[in-house]
Legacy VTK file of the C-alpha trace (Angstrom):
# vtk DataFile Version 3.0
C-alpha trace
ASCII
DATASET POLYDATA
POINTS 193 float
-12.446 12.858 -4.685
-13.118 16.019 -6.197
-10.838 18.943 -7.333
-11.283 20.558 -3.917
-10.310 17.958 -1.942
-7.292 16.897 -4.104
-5.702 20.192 -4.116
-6.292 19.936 0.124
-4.379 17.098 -0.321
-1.572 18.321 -2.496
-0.836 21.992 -0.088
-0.839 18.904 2.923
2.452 17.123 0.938
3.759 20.361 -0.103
3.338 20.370 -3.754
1.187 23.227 -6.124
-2.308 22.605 -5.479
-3.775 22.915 -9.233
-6.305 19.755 -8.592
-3.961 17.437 -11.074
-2.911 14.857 -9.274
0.403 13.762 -11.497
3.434 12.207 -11.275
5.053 15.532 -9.060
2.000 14.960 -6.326
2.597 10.915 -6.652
6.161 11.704 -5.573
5.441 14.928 -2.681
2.666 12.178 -1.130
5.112 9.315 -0.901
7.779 11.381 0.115
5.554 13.001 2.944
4.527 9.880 3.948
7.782 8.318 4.239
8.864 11.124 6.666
6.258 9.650 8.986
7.947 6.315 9.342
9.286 5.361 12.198
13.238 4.634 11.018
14.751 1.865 11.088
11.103 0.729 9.850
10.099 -2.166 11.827
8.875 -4.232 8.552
10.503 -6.111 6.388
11.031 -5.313 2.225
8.561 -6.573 -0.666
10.414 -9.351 -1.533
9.997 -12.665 -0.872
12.905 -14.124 0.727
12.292 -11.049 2.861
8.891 -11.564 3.778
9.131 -15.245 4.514
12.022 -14.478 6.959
10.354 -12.270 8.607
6.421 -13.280 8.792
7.145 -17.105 7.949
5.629 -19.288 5.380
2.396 -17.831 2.876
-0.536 -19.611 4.384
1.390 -21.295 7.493
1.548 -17.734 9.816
0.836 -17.067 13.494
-2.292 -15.278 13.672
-3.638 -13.589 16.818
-7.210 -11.764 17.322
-7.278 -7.761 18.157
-10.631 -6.258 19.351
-11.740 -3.920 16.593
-11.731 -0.438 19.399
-15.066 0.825 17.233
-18.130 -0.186 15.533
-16.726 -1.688 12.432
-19.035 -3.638 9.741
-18.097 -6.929 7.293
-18.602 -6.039 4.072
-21.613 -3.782 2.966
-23.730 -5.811 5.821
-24.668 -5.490 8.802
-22.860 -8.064 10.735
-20.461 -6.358 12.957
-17.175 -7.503 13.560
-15.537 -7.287 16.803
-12.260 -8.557 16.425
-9.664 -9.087 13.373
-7.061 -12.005 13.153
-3.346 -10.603 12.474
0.139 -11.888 11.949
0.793 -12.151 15.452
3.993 -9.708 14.942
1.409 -7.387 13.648
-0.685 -7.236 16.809
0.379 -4.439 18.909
0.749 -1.972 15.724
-2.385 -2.673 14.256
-4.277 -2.054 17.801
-2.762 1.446 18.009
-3.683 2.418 13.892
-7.080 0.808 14.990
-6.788 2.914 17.919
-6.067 5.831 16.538
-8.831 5.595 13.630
-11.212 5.503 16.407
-9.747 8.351 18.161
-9.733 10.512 14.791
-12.821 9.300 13.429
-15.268 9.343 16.771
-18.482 9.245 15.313
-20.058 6.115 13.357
-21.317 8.520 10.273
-17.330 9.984 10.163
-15.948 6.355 10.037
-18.454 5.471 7.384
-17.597 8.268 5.267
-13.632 7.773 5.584
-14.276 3.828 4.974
-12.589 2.329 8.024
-15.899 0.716 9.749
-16.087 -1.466 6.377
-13.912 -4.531 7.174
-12.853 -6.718 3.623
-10.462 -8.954 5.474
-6.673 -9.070 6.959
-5.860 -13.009 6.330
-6.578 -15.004 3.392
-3.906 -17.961 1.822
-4.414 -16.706 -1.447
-1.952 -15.050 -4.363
-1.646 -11.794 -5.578
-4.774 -10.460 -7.906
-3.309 -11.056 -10.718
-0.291 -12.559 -10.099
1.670 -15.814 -9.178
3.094 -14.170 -5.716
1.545 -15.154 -2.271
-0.023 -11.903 -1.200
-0.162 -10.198 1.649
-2.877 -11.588 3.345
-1.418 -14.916 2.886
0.892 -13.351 5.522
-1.792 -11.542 7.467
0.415 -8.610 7.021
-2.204 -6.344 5.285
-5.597 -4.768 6.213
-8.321 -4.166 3.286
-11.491 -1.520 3.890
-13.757 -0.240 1.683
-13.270 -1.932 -1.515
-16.266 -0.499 -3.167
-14.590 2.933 -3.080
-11.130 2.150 -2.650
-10.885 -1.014 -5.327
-8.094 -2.779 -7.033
-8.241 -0.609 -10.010
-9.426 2.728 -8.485
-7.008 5.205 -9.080
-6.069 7.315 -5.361
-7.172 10.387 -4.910
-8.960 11.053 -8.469
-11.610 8.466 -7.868
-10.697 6.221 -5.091
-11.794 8.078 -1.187
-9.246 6.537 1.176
-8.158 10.072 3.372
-4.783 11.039 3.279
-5.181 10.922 7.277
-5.962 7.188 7.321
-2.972 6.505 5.688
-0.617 9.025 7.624
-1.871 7.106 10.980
-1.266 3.701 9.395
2.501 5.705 7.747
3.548 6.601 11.230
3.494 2.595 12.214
5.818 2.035 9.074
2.857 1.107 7.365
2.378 1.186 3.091
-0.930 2.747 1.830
-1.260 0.623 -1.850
-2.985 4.121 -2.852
-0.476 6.251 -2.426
2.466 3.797 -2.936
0.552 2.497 -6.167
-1.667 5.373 -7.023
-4.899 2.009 -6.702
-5.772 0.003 -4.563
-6.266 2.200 -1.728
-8.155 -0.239 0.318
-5.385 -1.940 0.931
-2.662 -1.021 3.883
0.622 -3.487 4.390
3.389 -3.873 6.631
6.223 -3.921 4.470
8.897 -0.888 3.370
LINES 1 194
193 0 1 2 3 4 5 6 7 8 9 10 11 12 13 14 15 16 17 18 19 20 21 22 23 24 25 26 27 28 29 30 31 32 33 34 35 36 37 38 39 40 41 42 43 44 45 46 47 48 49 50 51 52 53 54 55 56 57 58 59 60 61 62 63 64 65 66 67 68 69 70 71 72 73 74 75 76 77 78 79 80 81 82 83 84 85 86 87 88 89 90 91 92 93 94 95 96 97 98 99 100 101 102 103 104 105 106 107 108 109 110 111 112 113 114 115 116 117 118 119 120 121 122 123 124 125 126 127 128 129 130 131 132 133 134 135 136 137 138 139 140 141 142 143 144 145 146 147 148 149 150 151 152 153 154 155 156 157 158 159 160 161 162 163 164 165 166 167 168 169 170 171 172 173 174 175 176 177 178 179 180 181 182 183 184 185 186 187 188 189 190 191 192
């Protein structure tokens, strides 16, 4: 993003818009963003004993399809895909983000631009990049779009482009955005606190 659009999104969190995005905007985004969710939040906490109590097993989940409510694309290509297979828990909340990215984003060019019509996966039995950890898609408890511009090691909002108002709409389901929570990976949304 560019100095314009970061200082946008620093006056939105309530913080001095001087285009550095440092540790006080880090803070006013997750802070903003936390006011957004619902409370109690519905999800369960980060950790493991947590996780498996409340989505089950890495790898051994219930997983339901959603129709995707839009045009939405796999990858860079041009297969479309028309629905998405979610921790079955997950269902209902992930149809009203999906939903409401539609809603917000109504033309094809608009979704393209914010990254939400590029699908990189909800469930995969895999560990954390990196790390020894089932991730979150070994839970199908996490959404991934865009990677090219939103990647692993992007840092949110200096270079990645995931919009602050993809992540509020996924935030007011109790939703984390990785980019904002983690200042990378902002292709990646779970449903944990």
């Amino acid at each position: 993003m560019n100095q314009t659009q970061i200082k946008i999104i620093q006056e939105t969190v309530g913080t001095e818009p001087d285009g550095f995005f440092g540790p006080q905007s880090i803070a006013a985004t997750q802070r903003y963003l936390r006011a957004m969710m619902p409370k109690p939040n519905p999800w369960p906490k980060q950790d493991q004993k947590s996780l498996t109590a409340f989505y089950g097993a890495a790898g051994k989940v219930s997983v339901v399809q959603i129709p995707v409510p839009y045009k939405m694309y796999l990858y860079n290509g041009p297969k479309t895909v028309r629905s998405i297979g979610v921790h079955e828990k997950l269902a209902p909340s992930l149809e009203r983000i999906l939903k409401e990215l539609g809603k917000r984003y109504k033309t094809d060019e608009a979704r393209s631009e914010a990254g939400i019509n590029k699908f990189y996966g909800v469930y995969a039995n895999r560990k954390m990049r990196g790390g020894s950890l089932p991730s979150l898609h070994a839970r199908a408890a996490a959404i991934d779009f865009d990677a090219p511009r939103n990647g692993l090691h992007t840092h949110w909002p200096t270079r990645a482009h995931m919009p602050l108002d993809v992540m509020e709409i996924f935030a007011r389901e109790g939703w984390l955005a990785a980019g904002a929570f983690w200042g990378r990976d902002s292709m990646h949304m779970q449903a944990t606190q």
